[in-house]
C-alpha positions as CSV (number, residue, x, y, z in Angstrom):
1,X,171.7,28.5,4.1
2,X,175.0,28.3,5.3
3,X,176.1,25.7,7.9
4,X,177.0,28.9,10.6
5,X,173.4,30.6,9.6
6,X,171.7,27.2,10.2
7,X,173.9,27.0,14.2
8,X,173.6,30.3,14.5
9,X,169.5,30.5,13.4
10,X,168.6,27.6,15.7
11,X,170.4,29.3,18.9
12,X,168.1,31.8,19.0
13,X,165.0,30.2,18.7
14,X,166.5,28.4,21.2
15,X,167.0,31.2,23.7
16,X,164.0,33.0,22.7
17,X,162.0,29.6,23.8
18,X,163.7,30.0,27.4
19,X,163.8,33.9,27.5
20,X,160.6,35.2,28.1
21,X,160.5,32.6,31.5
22,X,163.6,34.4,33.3
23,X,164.0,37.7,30.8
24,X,165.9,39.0,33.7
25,X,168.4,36.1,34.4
26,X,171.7,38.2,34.6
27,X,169.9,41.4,35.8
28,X,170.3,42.5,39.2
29,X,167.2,42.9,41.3
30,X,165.9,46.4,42.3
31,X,166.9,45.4,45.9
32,X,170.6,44.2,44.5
33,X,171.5,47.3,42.9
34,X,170.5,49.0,46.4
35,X,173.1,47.0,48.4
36,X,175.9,47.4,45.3
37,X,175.3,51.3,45.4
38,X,175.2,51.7,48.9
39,X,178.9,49.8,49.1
40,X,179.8,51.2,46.3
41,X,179.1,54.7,48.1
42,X,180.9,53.9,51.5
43,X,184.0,53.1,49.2
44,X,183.8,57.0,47.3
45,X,183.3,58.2,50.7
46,X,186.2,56.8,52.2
47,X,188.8,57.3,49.6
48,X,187.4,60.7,48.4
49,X,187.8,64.3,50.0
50,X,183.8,64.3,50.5
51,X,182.3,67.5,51.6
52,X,180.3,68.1,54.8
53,X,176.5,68.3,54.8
54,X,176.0,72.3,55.6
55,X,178.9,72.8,52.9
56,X,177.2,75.6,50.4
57,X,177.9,73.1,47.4
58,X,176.1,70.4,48.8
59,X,173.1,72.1,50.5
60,X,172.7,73.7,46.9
61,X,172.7,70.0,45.2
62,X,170.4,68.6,47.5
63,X,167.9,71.2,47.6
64,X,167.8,70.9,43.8
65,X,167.5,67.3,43.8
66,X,164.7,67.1,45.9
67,X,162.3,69.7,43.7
68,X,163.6,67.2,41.0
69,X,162.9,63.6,42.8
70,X,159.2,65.0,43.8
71,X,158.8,64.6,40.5
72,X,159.2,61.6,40.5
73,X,155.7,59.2,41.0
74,X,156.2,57.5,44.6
75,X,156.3,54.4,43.0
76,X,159.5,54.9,40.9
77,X,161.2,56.9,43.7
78,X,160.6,54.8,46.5
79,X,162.4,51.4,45.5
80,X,165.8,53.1,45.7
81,X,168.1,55.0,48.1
82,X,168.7,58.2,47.0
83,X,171.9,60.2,48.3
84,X,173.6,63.5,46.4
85,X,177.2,64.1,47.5
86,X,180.2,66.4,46.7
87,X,183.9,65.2,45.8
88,X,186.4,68.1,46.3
89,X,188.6,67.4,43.3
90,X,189.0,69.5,39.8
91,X,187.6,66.8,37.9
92,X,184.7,67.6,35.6
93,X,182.6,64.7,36.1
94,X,179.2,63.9,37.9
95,X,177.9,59.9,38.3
96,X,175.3,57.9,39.6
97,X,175.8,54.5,41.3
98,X,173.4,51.8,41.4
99,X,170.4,52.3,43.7
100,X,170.4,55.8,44.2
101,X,173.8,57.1,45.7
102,X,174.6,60.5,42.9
103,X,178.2,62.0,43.1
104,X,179.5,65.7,41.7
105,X,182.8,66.9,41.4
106,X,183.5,70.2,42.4
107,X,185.4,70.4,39.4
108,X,182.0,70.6,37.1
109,X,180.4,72.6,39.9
110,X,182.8,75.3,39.7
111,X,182.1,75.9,35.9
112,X,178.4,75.7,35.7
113,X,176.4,79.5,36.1
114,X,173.1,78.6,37.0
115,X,171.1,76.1,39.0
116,X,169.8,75.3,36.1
117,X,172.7,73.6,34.7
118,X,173.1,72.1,38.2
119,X,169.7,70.5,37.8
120,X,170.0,69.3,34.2
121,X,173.2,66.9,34.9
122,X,171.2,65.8,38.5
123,X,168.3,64.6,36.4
124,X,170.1,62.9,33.7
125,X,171.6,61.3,36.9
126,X,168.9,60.5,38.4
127,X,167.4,58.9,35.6
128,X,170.0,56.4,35.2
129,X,169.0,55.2,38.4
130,X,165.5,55.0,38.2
131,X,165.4,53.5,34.7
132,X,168.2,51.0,36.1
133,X,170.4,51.6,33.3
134,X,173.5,50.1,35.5
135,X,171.6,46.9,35.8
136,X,171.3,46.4,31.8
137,X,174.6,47.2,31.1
138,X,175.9,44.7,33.9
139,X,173.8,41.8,32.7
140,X,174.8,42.4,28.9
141,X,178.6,42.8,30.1
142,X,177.4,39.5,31.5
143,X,175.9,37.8,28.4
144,X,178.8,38.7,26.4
145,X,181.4,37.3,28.8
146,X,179.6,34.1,29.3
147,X,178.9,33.5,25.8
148,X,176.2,32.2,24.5
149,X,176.5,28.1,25.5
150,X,176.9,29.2,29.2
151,X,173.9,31.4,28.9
152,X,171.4,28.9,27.8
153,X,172.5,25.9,30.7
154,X,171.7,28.5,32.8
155,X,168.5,29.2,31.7
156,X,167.8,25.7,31.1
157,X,168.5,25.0,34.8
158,X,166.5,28.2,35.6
159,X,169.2,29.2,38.0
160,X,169.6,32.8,38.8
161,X,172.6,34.6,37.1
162,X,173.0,37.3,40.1
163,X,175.2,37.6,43.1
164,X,175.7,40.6,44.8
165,X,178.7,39.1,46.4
166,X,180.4,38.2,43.0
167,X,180.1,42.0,41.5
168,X,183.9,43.0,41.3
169,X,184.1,46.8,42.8
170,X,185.6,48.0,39.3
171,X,182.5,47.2,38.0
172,X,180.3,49.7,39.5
173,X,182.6,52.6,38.5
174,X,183.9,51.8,35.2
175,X,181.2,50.2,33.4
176,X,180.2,51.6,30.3
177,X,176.1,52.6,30.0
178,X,175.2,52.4,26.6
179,X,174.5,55.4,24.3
180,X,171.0,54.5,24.2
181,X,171.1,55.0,28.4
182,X,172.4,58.0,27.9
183,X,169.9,59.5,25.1
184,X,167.3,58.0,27.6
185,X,169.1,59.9,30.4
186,X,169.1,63.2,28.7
187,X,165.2,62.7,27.9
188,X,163.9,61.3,31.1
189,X,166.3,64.0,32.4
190,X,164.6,67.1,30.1
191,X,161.5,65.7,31.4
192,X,162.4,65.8,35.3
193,X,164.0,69.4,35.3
194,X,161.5,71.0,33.2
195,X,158.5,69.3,35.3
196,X,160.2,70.9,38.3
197,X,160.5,74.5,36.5
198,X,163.6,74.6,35.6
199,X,164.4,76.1,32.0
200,X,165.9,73.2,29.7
201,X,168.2,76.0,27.8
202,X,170.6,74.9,31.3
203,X,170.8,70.6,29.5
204,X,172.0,72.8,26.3
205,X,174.3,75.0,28.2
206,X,175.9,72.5,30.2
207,X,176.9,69.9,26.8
208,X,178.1,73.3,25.2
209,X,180.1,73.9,28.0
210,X,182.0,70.4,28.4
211,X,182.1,70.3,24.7
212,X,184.0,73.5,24.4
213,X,186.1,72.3,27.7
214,X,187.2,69.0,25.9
215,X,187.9,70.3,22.6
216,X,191.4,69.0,21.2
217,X,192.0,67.0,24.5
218,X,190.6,64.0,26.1
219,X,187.0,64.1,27.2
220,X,185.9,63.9,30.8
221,X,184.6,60.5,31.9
222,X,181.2,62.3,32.2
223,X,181.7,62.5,28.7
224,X,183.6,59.7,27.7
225,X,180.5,57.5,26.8
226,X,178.0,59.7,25.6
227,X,176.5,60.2,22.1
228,X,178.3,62.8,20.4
229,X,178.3,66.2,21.7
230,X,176.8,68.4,18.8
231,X,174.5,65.7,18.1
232,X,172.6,65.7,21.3
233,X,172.7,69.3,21.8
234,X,170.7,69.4,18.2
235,X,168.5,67.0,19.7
236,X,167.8,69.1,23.0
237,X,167.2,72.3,21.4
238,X,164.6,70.3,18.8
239,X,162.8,69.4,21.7
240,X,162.9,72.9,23.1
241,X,161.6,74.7,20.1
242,X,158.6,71.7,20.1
243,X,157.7,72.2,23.5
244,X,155.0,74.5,23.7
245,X,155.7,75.7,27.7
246,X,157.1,78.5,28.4
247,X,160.2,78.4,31.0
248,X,161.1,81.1,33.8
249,X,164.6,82.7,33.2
250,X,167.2,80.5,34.7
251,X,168.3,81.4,38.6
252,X,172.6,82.2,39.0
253,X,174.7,79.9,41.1
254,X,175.9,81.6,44.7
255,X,179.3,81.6,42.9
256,X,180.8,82.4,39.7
257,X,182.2,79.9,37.8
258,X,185.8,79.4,37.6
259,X,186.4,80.9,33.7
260,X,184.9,83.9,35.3
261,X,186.7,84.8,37.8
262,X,189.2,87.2,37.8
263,X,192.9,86.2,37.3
264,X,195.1,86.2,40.1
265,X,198.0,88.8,39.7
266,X,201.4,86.3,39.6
């Protein structure tokens, strides 16, 4: 065995003797990612173009996202601070902050058809919250930063790795969920939206539709992480052919997507 191997063998025994005692040393607490969403949200809502409450869009979103959340057992919804807002800006993207506070762009809005569609990126959304997928990817953002050495004096002084105060605001817009998260997200989310009637075909739709948006150019940021395209839409229609339920025909939007309307005359 090399003299690396042996170093490199006899850190991880270390850290797996100290690892089951504080698993969760760099992961924020349910309570944490609360407070981080919450000032993460103030922030969107004072630099973006937010729309009111009795705006169509956002009456629509929320009246989805409640059939979806009470689907949700009350002990998984209850820990977190669920909110559902709408940017005015052509961006096609849709995210979720820590905690509970879930952001669309009218921009993605304005080229789905059916509530459907609206309902498959909400619970993919949602999900991330509820399975804390923001937390995981902060503490091993964390882990790798640190480095191993700083990882186990921390764990040898069993101090906690967390302070809400010490999150820097980039980091609860810009970092990266894994592309496990986000296979997670789309099955958790299939789950969620077909539980609350709506037909999964909408998931499909909805990656066929950004895929087809994106091709040849740079992808959205709702995109820019995510497993690839055609592979996950194989994967969503497999688990539609399996399922043996049968779903109602999926309910038009109030408004017709941009691509369909007609063209101005110049």
């Amino acid at each position: 065995m090399s003299r690396w191997c042996a170093g490199a063998l006899a850190a991880a025994l270390l850290f797996g003797a100290w690892a089951p005692a504080r698993a969760d040393l760099f992961r924020p607490s349910r309570e944490d990612q609360v407070k981080l969403g919450q000032r993460a949200a103030e922030q969107v809502r004072k630099k973006e173009k937010v729309l009111p409450g009795d705006d169509p869009h956002v009456v629509l979103l929320r009246r989805l996202a409640d059939r979806i959340l009470r689907q949700l057992p009350e002990k998984d919804r209850s820990p977190w601070r669920f909110s559902f807002d709408v940017i005015e800006s052509k961006e096609i993207n849709a995210f979720a902050l820590p905690g509970g506070p879930v952001f669309f762009y009218t921009g993605l809005l304005r080229k789905l058809s059916t509530e459907d569609q609206v309902a498959a990126v909400l619970a993919h959304e949602i999900t991330h919250a509820t399975h804390q997928h923001w937390a995981s990817a902060y503490a091993d953002n964390q882990k790798r930063r640190l480095g191993l050495v700083a990882v186990l004096a921390l764990l040898r002084a069993n101090r906690a790795a967390f302070d809400v105060a010490s999150v820097a605001d980039d980091l609860l817009f810009t970092l990266p969920y894994s592309r496990r998260h986000e296979t997670e997200a789309d099955m958790v989310g299939y789950d969620l939206m077909t539980a609350a009637g709506f037909n999964p075909q909408g998931m499909v739709e909805v990656f066929d539709l950004l895929r087809r948006a994106t091709a040849g150019g740079k992808p959205p940021e709702f995109l820019s992480t995510h497993p690839d395209d055609a592979a996950r839409i194989r994967r969503i229609q497999d688990r539609i052919a399996r399922d043996r339920r049968s779903f109602p025909a999926q309910t038009p939007l109030p408004w017709q997507p941009e691509e369909l309307k007609p063209k101005s005359a110049k």
